[in-house]
Structures are given as structure tokens and as C-alpha cells.
C-alpha positions as MATLAB code, in Angstrom:
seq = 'XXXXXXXXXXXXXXXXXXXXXXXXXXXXXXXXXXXXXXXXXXXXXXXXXXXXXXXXXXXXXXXXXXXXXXXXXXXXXXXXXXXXXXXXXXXXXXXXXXXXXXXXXXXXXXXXXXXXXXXXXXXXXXXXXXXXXXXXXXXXXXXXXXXXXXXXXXXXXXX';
ca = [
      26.915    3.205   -8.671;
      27.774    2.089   -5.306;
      30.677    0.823   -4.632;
      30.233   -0.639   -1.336;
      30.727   -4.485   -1.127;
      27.807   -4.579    0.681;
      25.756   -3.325   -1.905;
      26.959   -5.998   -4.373;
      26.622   -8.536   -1.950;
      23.334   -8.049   -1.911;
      22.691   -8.007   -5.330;
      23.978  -10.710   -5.813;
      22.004  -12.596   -3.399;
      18.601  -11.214   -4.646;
      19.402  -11.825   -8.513;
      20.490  -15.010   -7.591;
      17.455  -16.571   -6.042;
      15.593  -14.496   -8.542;
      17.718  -16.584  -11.731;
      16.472  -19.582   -9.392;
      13.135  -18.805   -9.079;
      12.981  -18.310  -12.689;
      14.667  -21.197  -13.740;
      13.266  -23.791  -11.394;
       9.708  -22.626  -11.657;
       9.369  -22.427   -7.771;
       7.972  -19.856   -5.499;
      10.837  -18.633   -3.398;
      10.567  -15.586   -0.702;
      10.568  -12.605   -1.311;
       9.026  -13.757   -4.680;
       5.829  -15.413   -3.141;
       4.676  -12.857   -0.386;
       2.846  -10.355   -2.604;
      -0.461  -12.061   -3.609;
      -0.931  -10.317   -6.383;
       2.197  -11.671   -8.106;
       2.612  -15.062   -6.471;
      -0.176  -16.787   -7.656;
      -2.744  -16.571  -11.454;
      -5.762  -15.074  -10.398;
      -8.572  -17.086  -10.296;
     -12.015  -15.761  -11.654;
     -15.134  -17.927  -10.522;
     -17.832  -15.713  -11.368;
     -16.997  -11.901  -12.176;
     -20.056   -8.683  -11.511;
     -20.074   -5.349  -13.173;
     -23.238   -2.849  -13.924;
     -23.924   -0.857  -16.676;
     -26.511    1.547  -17.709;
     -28.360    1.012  -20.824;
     -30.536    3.677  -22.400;
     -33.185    3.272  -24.378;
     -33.303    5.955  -27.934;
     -36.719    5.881  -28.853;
     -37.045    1.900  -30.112;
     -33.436    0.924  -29.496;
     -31.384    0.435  -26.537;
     -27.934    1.599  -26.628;
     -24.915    1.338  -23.462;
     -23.837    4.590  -21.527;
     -20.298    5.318  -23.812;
     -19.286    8.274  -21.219;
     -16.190   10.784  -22.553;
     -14.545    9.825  -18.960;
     -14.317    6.166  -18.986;
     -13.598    6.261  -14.796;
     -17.265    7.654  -14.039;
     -18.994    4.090  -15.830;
     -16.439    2.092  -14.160;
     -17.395    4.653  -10.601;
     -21.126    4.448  -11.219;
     -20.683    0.568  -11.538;
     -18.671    0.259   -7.665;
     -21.583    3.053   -6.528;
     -24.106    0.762   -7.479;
     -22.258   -2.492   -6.264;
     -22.041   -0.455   -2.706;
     -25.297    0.489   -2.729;
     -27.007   -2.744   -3.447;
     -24.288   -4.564   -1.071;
     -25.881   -2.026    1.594;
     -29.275   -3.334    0.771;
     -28.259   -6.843    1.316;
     -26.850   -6.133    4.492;
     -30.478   -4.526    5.607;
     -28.755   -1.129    6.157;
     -31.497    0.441    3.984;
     -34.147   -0.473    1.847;
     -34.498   -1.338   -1.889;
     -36.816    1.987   -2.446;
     -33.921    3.866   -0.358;
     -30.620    2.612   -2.388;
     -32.728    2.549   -5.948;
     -34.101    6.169   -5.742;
     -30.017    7.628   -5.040;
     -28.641    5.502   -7.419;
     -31.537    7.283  -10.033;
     -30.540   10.650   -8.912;
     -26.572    9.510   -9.043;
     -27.476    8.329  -12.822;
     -29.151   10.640  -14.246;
     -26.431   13.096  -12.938;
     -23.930   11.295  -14.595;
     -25.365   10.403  -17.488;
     -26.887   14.108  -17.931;
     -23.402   15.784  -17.525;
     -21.487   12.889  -19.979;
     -22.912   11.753  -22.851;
     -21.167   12.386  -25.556;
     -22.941   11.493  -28.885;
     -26.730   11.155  -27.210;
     -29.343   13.181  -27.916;
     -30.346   13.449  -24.202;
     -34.131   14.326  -25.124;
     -34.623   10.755  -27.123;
     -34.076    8.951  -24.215;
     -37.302    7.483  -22.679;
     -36.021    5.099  -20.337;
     -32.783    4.385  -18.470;
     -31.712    0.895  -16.553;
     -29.047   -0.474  -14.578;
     -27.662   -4.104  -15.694;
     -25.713   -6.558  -14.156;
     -23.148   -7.854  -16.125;
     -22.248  -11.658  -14.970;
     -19.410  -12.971  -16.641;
     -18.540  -16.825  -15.867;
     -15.568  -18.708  -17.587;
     -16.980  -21.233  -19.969;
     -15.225  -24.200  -21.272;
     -13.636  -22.203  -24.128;
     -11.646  -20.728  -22.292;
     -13.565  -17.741  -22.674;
     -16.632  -15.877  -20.844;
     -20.009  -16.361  -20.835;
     -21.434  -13.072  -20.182;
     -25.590  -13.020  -18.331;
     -27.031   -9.782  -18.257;
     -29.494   -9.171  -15.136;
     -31.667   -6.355  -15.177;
     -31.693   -4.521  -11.593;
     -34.039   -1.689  -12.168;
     -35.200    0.946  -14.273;
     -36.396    4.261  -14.196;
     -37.804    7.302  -16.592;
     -35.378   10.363  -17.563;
     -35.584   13.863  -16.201;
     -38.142   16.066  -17.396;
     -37.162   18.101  -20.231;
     -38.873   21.613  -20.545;
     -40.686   23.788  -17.823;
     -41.893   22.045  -14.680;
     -45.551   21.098  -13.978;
     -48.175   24.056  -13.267;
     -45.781   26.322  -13.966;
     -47.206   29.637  -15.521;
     -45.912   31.348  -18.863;
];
């Protein structure tokens, strides 16, 4: 421990306004500067995407092993169609990567999925706005869809 007055002046100081801060229910600096502490965070209207595959006649949500490459997929797409938006490229442009991205993804981690049931994959939005509950009220909005990757040899090909 320090023993340099200075040092304890200081502490002092800082736990104090911090006891006042507490006690008084007030925002005091340097309590109130960092936004993501000073104030509740408000949540008007919240968007997410998932991908939702389809088993033969039931649909079933993309469970990957990692759960970072859903949540990475989801901000891909959310860039993507943000780009669209903007008119940086096309609908036909963003949709046909974010195919390729997905059936990358969902090709290399599925755990549990027999991979050559699945006849049809789509991206969802997820909307979720607070209801008077107190809860969510979740809207599901689909984007697009698109068929699987080809499973056994490739067209014309010669045995």
C-alpha cells in the first residue's frame, strides 16, 4: 500500500463523492461521463437475423457449436442490407454473398443437422419491441430465401 498522503487524499476524495452519489441518487462527475453507466438504456425497437432451415416439413433455427458466428452472420447481414439501403449495391448483389456467406457457415457448423435434409434455408429478421408487460413482443420478417448446396456430383459430369 502506498503510503503517500497524497494517495489517501485522493481516495478519500473519490470514495467520498462516490458514498454521495450513492446515497443521494444523483449523477455526480466522474460518475456520469461514461454513457454506458450513467444512464438505463433505452430500447425502442431492437433488430437481429437469424437463419431458419427448413428439415424436410419442419423448420428448425441455425443452433451453431460457436455461438459468435450466428451472432457474426446476424451484423454481416445487418451490414450488408444497411449497404443496400444506402444504394452502394444492389439487392441481387448483397443477397447472392450473404447466400454464399450462409451456406459456408452453416455447412462448416451444424452440429446436430443432417445437412442433406435441408431443402431450403432463409434469413429472418427478428424485431423485438417492448410491450406493455414489460416484456417483448418479438415480429419475425422474412428477408429472403434460398435453396442449399448441391449434394453429390455436379451436373453433366461423367462417371
Amino acid at each position: 500500500m502506498p503510503d503517500s498522503l497524497a494517495f489517501w487524499t485522493l481516495a478519500v476524495v473519490l470514495v467520498g463523492f462516490h458514498l454521495l452519489a450513492t446515497f443521494r441518487r444523483r449523477w455526480y462527475w466522474p460518475f456520469c461521463d461514461w454513457p454506458m453507466f450513467a444512464s438505463a438504456p433505452s430500447l425502442e425497437r431492437s433488430e437481429a437475423y437469424r437463419v431458419r432451415l427448413r428439415l424436410g416439413d419442419a423448420w428448425q433455427w441455425w443452433k451453431p457449436h460457436f455461438y459468435y458466428r450466428g451472432r457474426d452472420l446476424s451484423v454481416m447481414i445487418a451490414v450488408a442490407l444497411g449497404r443496400v439501403e444506402a444504394g452502394v449495391v444492389t439487392f441481387e448483389q448483397a443477397s447472392g454473398n450473404l447466400a454464399r456467406a450462409a451456406r459456408a457457415m452453416i455447412g462448416t457448423d451444424s452440429p446436430g443437422v443432417d445437412l442433406a435434409r435441408v431443402t431450403r434455408i432463409e434469413i429472418v429478421r427478428l424485431i423485438a419491441t417492448p410491450d406493455e408487460a414489460g416484456g417483448f413482443a418479438i415480429e419475425e420478417e422474412l428477408v429472403f430465401g434460398f435453396d442449399p448446396p448441391r449434394r453429390g456430383p455436379p451436373q453433366g459430369a461423367h462417371a
